[in-house]
N, C-alpha and C positions, 0 to 999 in steps of 0.2 A: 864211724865214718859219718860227715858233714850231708844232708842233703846238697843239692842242687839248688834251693832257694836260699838256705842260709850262706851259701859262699857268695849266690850272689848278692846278698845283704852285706858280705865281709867285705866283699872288692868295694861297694857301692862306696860305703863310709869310710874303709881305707884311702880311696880316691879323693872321697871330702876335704877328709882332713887334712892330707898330706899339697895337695893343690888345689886350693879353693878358689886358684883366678883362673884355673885352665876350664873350657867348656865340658860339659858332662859326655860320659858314655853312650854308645846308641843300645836300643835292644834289636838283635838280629832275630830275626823268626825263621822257621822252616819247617815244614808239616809236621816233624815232630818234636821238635824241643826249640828253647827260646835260650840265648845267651847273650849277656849284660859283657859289652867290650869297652872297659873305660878307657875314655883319650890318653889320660897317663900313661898306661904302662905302653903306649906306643913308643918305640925308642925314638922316634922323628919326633916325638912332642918333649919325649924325656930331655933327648937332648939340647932343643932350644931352649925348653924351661932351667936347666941347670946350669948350662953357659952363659945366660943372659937375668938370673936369678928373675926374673917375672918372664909370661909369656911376650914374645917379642911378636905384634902381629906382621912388621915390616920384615920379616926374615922368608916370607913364602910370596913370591910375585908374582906367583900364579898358581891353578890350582894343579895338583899333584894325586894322585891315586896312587895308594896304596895296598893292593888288595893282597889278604891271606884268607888260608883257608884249611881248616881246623877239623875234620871229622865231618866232614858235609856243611860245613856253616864259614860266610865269607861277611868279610867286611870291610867299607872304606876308610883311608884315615884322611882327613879335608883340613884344609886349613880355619881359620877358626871365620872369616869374613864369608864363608862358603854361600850361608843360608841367606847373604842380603844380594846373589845376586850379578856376585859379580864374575862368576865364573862362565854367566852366558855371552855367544858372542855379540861387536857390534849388531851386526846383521838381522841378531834375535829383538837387543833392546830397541834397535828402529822400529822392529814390527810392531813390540809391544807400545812404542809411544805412536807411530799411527792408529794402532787400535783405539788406543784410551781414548786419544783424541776426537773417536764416535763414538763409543760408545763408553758403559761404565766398566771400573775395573775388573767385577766379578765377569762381566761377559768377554772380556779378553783371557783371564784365567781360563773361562771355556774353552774358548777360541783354540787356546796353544795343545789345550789335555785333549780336543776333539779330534783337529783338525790337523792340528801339526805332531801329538803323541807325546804335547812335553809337558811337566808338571813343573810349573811357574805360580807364587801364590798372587794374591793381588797385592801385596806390601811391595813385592817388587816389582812389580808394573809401575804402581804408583812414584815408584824412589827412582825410577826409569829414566821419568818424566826431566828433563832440566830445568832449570832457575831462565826466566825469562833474563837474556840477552841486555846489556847497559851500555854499549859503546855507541859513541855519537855516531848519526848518518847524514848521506846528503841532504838535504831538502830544495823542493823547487818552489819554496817559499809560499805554497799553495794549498792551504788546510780548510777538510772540513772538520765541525766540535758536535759532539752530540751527546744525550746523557741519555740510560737504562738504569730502571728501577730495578732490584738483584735483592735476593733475599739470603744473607749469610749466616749460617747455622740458625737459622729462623728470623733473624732481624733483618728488618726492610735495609738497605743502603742502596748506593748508586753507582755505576758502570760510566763513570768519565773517557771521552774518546777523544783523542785529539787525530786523526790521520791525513798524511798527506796525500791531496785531490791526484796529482800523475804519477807519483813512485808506489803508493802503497802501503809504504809504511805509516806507524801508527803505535801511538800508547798508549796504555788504558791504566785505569787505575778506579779504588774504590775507595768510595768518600762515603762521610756519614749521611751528610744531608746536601740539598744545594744551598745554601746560604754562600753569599758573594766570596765573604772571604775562602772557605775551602774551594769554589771554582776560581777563583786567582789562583790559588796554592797549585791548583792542580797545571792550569795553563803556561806558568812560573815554567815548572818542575819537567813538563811535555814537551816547551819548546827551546829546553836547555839540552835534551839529546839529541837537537839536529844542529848542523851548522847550517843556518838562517843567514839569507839575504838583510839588509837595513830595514827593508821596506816587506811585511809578509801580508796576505789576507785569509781571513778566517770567512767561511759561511757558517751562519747559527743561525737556528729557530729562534722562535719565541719575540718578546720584547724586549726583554731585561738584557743584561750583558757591558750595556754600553759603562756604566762606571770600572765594572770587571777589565773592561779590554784596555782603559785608560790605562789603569796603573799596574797592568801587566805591560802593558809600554814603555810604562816609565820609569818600572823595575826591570828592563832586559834593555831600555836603551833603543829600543829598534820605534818605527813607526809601523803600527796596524792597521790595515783597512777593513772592515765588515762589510759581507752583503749579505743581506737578508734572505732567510729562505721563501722562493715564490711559494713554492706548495703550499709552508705554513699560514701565510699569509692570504693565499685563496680559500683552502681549506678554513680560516677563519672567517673570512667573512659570509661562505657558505653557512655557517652554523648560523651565525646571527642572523642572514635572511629566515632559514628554517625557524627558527626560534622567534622569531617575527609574525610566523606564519604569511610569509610574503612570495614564497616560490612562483605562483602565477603571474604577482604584478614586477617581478623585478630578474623573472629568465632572462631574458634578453642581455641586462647588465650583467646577470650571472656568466652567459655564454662568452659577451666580449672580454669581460676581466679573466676570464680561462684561458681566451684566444691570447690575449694580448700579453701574459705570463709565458704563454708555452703557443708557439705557432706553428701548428705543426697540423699536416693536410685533412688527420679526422677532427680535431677541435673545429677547423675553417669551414667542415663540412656540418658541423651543430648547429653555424648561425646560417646556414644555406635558407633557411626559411624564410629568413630576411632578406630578399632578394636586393633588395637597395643599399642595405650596410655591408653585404657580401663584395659586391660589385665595387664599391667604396674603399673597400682594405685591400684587394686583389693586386699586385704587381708593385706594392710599395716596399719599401726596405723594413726591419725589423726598428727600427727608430720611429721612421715613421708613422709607423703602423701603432705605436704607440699611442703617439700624439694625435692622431685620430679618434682614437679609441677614449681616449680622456676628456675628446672637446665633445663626442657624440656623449660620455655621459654624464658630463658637466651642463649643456646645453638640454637636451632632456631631462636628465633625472637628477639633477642638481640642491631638488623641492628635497627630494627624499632625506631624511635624515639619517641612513644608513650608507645609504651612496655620499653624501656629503660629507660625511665623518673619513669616510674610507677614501675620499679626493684630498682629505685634507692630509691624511696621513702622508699620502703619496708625494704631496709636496712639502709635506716637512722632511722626509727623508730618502727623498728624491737621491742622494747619495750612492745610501747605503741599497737602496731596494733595485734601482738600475746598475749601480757597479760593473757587472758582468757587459752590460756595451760600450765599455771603455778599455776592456779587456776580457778577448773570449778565452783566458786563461781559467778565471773566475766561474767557481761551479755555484750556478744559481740554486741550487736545490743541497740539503743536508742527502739526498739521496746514497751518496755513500756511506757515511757512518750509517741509513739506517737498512742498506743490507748490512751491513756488516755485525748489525747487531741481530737482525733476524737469523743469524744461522744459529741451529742447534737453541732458539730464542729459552725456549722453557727451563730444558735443561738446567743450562746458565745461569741462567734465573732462579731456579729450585734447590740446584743440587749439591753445592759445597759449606761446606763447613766451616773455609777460612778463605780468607780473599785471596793469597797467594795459592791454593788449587786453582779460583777461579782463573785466575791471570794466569798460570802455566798451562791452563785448559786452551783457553782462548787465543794465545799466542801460539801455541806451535799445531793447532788446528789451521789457525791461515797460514803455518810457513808451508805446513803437507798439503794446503789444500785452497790454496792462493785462487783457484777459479771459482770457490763458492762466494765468494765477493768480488768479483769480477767490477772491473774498475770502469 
């Protein structure tokens, strides 16, 4: 008479042999003996495998239990797609794609074996996740553009943002470097999944851009207008006083170039010390208030060579950097792309391996959670 371990040694390799493309046997345990149930000689597997001469996985469309029970020892017989997942309900895989979307996948596996009593691995958490969405949307021809530095499987790249200022929508995408041509590529490729107006505007930081936005124009047909972000452009000239070491003789220009950006009751309340230039902007229109503000520091501070650099700018592109009083459509500041890039910032940043995790991160984070970027 055969041990218990040589039989199950004979089923193992009889199973091998005879069906090497069906899945393997489970081992059953129970306090005291352990038994090796191969998929084969199930007649549900026999009989697909034999009428359809390979395993057919399209013949189970859904999952099925089959439980026997042998001398105190039971077991399931699953269809073969069992372990990837798909046997959980919608209802389960939403939870599991809200979760990932905070946090990482091992802490959602927690999540489900803790809190909910389920055993879920993190491969299917992760395969949960869907493929970011490709069909055109509206557009109210109203974009902000912004870039994040993103580090993929160890390599620096960059988090392209194109999103629209009133709906919300938005797409991102990851480039190697900024050099023009891949931010063309990218702008190209953004503002071919919305249906666009003739006539669109973009706000962007920085300086650069302007050849970029040309022949994105003139590869899509449409006219683009830019306005320049105020923040970046104060927060620049702030550094440069600093770096001047000038903060004491050139406050004052510091405080109205803030006010005259962004007018708004505490900035007005900075230059309150100046009780004469206070009184002088008080009850004027936001235009006005401008042009004010440029003759008082053209007239005074004109000597300066930092103020005088920074008036000249203004009137070279007087356009693009007033824009938004021509249309309070127009969002003067990148302020949306850069909440939108501050959620979950590090993470993001650190923790994927390929760029499509990142992008299936990020996208269906703001579709669960549209209020951490509140528009």
């Amino acid at each position: 008479m055969i041990s218990l371990e040589t039989f199950h040694l004979y089923l193992r390799t009889l199973t091998y042999l005879t069906f090497p493309y069906l899945p393997r046997g489970r081992w059953i345990s129970s306090s005291t003996k352990t038994l090796y149930v191969p998929c084969a000689f199930h007649p549900m597997y026999l009989r697909t495998a034999l009428l359809s001469g390979h395993w057919n996985r399209g013949s189970l469309s859904s999952y099925r239990s089959i439980s026997a029970t042998t001398g105190g020892h039971s077991f399931d017989a699953r269809p073969p797609n069992y372990g990837y997942g798909n046997h959980f309900s919608n209802e389960t895989k939403e939870k599991s794609i809200k979760g990932r979307v905070r946090t990482s996948l091992r802490n959602v596996k927690s999540f489900f074996s803790d809190l909910l009593d389920m055993s879920i691995s993190h491969e299917t958490v992760r395969k949960n996740v869907p493929s970011v969405p490709k069909e055109k949307c509206y557009s109210s021809g109203y974009f902000v553009y912004d870039e994040q530095y993103s580090h993929i499987n160890g390599a620096e790249r960059f988090r392209t943002l194109l999103k629209d200022s009133k709906t919300g929508v938005f797409i991102e995408d990851v480039i190697d470097d900024l050099s023009e041509e891949k931010i063309e590529r990218f702008l190209i490729n953004a503002l071919s999944y919305f249906h666009i107006p003739s006539t669109v505007t973009i706000t962007t930081d920085g300086y650069r851009y302007e050849d970029v936005l040309k022949e994105t124009s003139r590869n899509l047909g449409i006219r683009i207008k830019r306005q320049r972000c105020l923040f970046h452009i104060e927060k620049d000239l702030a550094h440069k006083i600093r770096e001047a070491h000038m903060e004491d003789e050139l406050d004052l220009p510091k405080r109205l170039i803030k006010y005259m950006f962004f007018q708004t009751a505490e900035n007005l309340r900075n230059i309150a010390k100046y009780p004469s230039i206070a009184e002088g902007i008080e009850g004027k229109s936001e235009s006005e208030t401008i042009q004010h503000i440029i003759g008082i520091l053209d007239r005074y501070y004109g000597d300066n060579p930092i103020i005088s650099k920074f008036l000249s700018f203004l009137e070279e592109n007087r356009a693009e950097v007033f824009l938004y009083l021509k249309d309070s459509n127009v969002e003067k500041t990148t302020g949306i792309a850069e909440r939108h890039f501050s959620v979950m910032s590090w993470l993001l940043k650190h923790r994927f391996k390929t760029k499509e995790g990142l992008l299936r991160m990020s996208y269906w984070h703001h579709h669960y959670h549209p209020l951490s970027t509140r528009i």
